[in-house]
N, C-alpha and C positions, 0 to 999 in steps of 0.2 A: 769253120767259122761259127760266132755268136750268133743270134739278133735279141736284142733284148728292148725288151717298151717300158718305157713310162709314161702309168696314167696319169696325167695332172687334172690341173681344176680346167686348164683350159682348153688341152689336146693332149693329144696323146707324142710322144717323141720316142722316135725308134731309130737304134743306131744298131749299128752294124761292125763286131767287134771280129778281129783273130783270136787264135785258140786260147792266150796267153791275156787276152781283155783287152789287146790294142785295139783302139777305136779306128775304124776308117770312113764311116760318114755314117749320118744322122740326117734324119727327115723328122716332121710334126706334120702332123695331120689334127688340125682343131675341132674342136663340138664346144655346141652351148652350155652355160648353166643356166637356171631358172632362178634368179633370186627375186624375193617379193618381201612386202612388210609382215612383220610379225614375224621373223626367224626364219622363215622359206629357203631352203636354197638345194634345189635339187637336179638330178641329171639322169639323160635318158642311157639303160647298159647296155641300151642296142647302138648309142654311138657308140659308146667305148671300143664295141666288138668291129662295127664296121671301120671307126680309125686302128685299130690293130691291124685288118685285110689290105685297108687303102696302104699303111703305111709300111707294110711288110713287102708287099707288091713290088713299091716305088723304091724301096731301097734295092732289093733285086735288079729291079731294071735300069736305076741307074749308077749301080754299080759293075753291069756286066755280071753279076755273082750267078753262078749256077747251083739251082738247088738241090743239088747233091753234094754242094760245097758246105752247108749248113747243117749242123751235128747239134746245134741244143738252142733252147730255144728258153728266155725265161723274162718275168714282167715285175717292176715294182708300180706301186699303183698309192695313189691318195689314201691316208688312213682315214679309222673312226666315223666311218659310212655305215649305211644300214641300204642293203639289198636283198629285198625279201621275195622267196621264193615258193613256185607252189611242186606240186609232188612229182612235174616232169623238169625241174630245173630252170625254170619261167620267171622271169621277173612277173611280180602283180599288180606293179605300181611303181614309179618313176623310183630311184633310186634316193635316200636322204642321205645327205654327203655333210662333210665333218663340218663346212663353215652353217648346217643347221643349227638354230635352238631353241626350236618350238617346245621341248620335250622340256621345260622346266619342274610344272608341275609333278614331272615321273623323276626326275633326280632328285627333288626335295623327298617324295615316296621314300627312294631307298637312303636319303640320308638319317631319316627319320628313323629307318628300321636296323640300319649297319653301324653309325654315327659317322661323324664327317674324319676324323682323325685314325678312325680304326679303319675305313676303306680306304684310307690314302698309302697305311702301312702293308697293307695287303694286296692291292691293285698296284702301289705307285705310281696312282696318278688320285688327283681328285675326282671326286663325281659330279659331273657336271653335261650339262645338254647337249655338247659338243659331240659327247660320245657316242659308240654304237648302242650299249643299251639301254638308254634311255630312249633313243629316238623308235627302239622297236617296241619299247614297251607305249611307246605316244601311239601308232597305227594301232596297236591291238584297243587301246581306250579311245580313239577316236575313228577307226575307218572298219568297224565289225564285220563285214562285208568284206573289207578287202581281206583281215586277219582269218576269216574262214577259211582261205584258199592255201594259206601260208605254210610251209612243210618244213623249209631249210632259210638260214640267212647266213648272208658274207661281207664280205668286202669285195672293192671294185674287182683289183689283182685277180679274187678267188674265181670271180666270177669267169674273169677271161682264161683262168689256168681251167675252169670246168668246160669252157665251152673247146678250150683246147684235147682235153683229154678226156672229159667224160666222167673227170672223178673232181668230188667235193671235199677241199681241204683247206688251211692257212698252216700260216708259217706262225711261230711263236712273235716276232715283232708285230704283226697283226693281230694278233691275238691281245696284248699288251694292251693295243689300241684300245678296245672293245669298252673299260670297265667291265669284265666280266670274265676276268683273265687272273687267277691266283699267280702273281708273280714269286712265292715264295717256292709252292710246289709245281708251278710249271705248266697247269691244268686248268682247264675251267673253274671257275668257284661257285663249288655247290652251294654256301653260303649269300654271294650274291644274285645266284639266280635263283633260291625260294624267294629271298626277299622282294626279286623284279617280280616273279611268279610265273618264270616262263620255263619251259620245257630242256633240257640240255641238251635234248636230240634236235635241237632245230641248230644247234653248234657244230660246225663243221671238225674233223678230226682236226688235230695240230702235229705238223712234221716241221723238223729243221728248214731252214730255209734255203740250205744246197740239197735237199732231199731229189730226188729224181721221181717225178711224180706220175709220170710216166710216157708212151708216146703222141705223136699227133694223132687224133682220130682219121678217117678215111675223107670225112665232111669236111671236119679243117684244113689234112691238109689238101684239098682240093679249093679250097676259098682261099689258103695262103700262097698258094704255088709252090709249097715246098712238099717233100718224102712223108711217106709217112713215117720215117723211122727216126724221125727228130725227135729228142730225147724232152720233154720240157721237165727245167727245175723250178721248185717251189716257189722264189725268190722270195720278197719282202716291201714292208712299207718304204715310202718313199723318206720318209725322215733317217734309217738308221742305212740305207742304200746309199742316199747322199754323203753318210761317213765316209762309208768306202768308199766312194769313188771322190774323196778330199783327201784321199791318201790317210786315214786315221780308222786302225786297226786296234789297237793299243793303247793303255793310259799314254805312254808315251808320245804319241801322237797330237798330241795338242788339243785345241777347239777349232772350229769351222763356224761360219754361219750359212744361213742358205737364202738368198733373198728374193724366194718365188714369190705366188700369190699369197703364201700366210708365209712368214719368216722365224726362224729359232735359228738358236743358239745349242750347241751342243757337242759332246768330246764322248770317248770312250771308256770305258771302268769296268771295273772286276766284280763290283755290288752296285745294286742300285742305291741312289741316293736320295737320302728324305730331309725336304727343308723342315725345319718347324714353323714355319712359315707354309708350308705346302704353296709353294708358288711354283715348282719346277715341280716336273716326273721325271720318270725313267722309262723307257721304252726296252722290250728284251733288244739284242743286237742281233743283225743275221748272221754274225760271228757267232757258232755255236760256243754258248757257257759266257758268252757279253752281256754288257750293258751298255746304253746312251743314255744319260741324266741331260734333258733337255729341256727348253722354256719357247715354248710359240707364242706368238704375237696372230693373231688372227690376220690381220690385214695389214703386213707389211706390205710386200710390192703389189698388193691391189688397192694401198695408198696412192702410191705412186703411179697406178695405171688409172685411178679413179681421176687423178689433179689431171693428167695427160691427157685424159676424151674430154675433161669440164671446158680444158683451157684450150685443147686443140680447134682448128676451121671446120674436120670432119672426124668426130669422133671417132667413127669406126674404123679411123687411121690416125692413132694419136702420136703426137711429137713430143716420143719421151724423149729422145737422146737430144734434142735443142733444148727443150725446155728445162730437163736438168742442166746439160753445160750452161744456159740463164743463169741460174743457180747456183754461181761460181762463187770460189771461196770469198770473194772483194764484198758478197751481198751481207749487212748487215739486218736481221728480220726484226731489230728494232721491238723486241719483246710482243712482236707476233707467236703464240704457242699453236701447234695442230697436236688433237687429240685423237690418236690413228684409230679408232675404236668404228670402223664403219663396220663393220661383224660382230659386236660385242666384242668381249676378249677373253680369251686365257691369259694365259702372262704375261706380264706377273699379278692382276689385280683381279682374274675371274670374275670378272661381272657380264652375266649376258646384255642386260641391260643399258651396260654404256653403249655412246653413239658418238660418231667424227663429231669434231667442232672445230674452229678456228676461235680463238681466244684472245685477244687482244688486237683485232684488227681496226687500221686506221684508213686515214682519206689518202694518206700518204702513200700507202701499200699496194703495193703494183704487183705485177703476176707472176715474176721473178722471188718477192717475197712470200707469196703462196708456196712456189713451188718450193720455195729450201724451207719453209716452215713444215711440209710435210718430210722432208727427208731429216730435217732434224727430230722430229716427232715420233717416229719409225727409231729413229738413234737411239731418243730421251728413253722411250717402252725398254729396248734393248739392253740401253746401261741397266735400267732396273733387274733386269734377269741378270746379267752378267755379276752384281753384287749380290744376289741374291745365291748366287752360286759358290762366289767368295767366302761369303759366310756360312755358309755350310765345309768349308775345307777346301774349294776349287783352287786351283793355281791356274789365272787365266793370264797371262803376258804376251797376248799375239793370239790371232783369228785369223784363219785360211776362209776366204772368201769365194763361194760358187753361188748358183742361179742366176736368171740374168739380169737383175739386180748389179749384179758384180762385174758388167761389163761398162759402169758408169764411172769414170775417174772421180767425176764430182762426189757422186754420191759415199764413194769409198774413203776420197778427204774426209767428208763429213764426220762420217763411222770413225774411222781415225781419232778426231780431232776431240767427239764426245767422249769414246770410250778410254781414251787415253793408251791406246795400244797401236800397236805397227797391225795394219791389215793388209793382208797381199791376194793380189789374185792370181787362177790358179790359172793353167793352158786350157782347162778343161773346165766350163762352168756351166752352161747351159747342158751340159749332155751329164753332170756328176750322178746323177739319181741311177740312170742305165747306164754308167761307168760301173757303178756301185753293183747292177743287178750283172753285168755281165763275168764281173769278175767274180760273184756268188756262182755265178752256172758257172764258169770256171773248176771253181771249186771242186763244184757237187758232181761235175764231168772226168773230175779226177787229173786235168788236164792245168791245174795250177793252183798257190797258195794265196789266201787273202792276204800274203806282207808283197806281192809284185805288185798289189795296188799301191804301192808307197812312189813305186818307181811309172808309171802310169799318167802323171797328170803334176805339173811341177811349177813354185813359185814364180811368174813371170814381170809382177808387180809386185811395189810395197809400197805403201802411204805409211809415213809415218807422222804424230800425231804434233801440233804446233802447242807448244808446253803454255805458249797464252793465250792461245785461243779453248784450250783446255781446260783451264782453270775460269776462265768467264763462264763456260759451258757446264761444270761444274753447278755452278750457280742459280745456271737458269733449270739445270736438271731438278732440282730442288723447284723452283716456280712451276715448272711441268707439271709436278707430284701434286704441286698443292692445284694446279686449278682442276684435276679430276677428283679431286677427295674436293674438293667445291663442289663442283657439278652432279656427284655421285647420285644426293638425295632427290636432284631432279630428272637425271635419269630415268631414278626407279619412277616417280609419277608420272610414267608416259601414257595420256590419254588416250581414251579410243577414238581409232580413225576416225576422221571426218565421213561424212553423211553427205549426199549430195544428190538432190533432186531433181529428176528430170520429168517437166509434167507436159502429157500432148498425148494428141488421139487418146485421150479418156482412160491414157494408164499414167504409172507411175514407177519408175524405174532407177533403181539404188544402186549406187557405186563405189564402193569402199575406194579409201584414194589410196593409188599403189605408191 
């Protein structure tokens, strides 16, 4: 048998798969993130490590599994983090994870020095503070102290396959992630790291993502409860992991979306694909010799989980599944807009800088219109990628739907009804990411092909889209557009935080407002 984890933004989820990727159950084991004003948003890799033990543990125990029943072992993980390391493999400081983007200043550096059009053809993606090298080139210009200690950097995934086996490596879809990934030759880009100015020995090798990277150490596997002689494979980021486990190996395979905490849209290809628009990238595939041409939205379903803790009694228990079914098709939101931009955004309009807003709200407007104003708001971001795909050559006519996101009927009408296509969900939606990673260790075990993921995980729903509710939608998707190209110029004037004085016992005591 498998076990294969995914790191998310919010825990970690570990299932437990047969030789062939059938899934038989699945655990999450959660940790915090840190978000703060000013781009903040980081997280500790020693949860990571301890939700991998806790959750390995628990699938063992309650599934009865004996660990010697367990033969590989592999992790997809959050991309376009920065986890910097000193020369015994130590984290030196809290990890910076993809929804950062303090790092502006250091992506304008290297747009300056690459241009913005020629690193989009070479990276396929844009350069932007999202990514891993810019947020490493931000510690070395801002925390000199902590950059002294720094020896190696990775991603989440790496970190867990390092502390699994002892050895530092990624996979080319992580790599991809980085900016810092020549997607043409397959290699680091010596080109944009003189321009970062950072060292290429602090880049970890790059292996296939069925690669067999090697076994458990003696330490892990005593903290996992399993053999030492579990094999662990490379796997891969969680975007092009989620392909495979939507059953989409293949151009022919269609498009997916995925509706965690940040949302995309994306299918599979034989080249990467360049808008002239650069509003989509490509990620490599952990299909050796793949591609995924995809578009993320920063905060889709932490849209949706943001409206959920506002509107819930106790936040720390929010009521998505009422509050969305609220939010049923009968709700007219009466030319209420949500601007899902609580992360800035990537796709399709890269502005760090934008921020949420509700746009047109009245006295009328009740919390049922809140709520479908963000799920339509998450839709409107989405249609933009989906045409933006179009016009580049895409053939999009139907979206397999996974994350758990996709276990909302309401919310899939919606999706439906904006995009104008049939969306269906799949058996398998919350576990697709380690569907995806187990059916890679599969692979790389030599013990099955990436086309059984096709048969693995099968439509069980379809919304299909109401041709006049469509065409209204249409309409307002255009109004959408236009109130962030309003709002744009006053985003960028975002002042500096407020100042707030606390005067007693003869001091005085400053508080930036979080």
């Amino acid at each position: 048998m498998i076990i294969a984890h995914d790191l998310g933004t919010t825990g970690d989820k570990a299932s437990l798969h047969h030789a062939d990727g059938r899934l038989v159950a699945s655990v999450t084991v959660p940790y915090p993130a840190h978000f703060s004003a000013g781009g903040v948003a980081e997280q500790n890799p020693q949860d990571w490590w301890d939700a991998t033990v806790a959750a390995t543990r628990e699938l063992l125990s309650r599934t009865g599994t004996a660990p010697a029943d367990i033969v590989g072992l592999v992790v997809s993980g959050q991309m376009m983090g920065a986890v910097l390391l000193d020369a015994d493999g130590e984290p030196v400081r809290p990890a910076i994870i993809w929804a950062d983007t303090r790092s502006g200043a250091q992506q304008r550096e290297l747009e300056a020095a690459l241009g913005a059009e020629h690193a989009y053809r070479v990276l396929g993606h844009r350069l932007n503070p999202t990514y891993s090298v810019s947020k490493i080139m931000w510690v070395r210009d801002n925390e000199p102290d902590v950059w002294a200690r720094v020896r190696r950097t990775c991603v989440a995934k790496d970190f867990i396959v390092l502390r699994l086996t002892g050895r530092l490596a990624t996979d080319r879809s992580d790599a991809s992630g980085t900016n810092a990934y020549d997607q043409q030759r397959g290699t680091w880009s010596e080109e944009v790291l003189a321009a970062a100015r950072l060292d290429p020995t602090l880049f970890p090798e790059i292996l296939d993502s069925t690669a067999i990277v090697g076994t458990l150490t003696a330490s892990a596997a005593d903290a996992l409860g399993l053999g030492s002689g579990v094999q662990v494979v490379m796997g891969g980021g969680d975007g092009p992991m989620a392909a495979v486990g939507s059953g989409i190996v293949a151009p022919e395979d269609g498009a997916y979306v995925c509706l965690g905490t940040s949302s995309w849209i994306s299918f599979a290809s034989n080249a990467p694909l360049h808008d002239p628009l650069m509003r989509t990238f490509t990620f490599d595939n952990v299909v050796p010799g793949g591609f995924v041409p995809t578009a993320t939205m920063q905060a889709g379903g932490a849209s949706v989980q943001w409206i959920s803790e506002a509107l819930s009694p106790d936040p720390a228990h929010p009521e998505t599944g009422r509050l969305t079914a609220e939010a049923s098709a009968d709700i007219d939101t009466e030319d209420l807009y949500f601007l899902p931009y609580l992360l800035g955004e990537r796709s399709p309009i890269w502005d760090p800088s934008a921020r949420g807003a509700f746009v047109g709200i009245g006295r009328h407007h009740s919390r049922a219109h809140l709520v479908r104003a963000v799920l339509e708001g998450t839709a409107f971001n989405l249609l933009t990628c989906i045409q933006a795909f179009r016009e580049s050559g895409a053939v999009i006519d139907g979206i397999d739907a996974v994350g758990g996101g996709a276990q909302s009927d309401a919310y899939l009408s919606v999706l439906a009804d904006v995009w104008g296509v049939p969306v269906r969900r799949r058996t398998i939606v919350e576990e697709a990411n380690s569907l995806g990673a187990a059916v890679t260790a599969a692979v790389g075990l030599g013990l099955a092909e990436f086309s059984a993921a096709r048969a693995l995980s099968e439509v069980t729903a379809e919304f299909i889209p109401d041709a006049g509710r469509h065409a209204i939608y249409a309409e307002r998707h255009t109004r959408f557009a236009d109130a962030y190209t309003a709002l744009a110029p006053w985003f960028a004037r975002a002042p500096r935080g407020l100042e707030r004085s606390h005067e007693g016992a003869g001091a005085t005591e400053q508080e930036g407002t979080r």
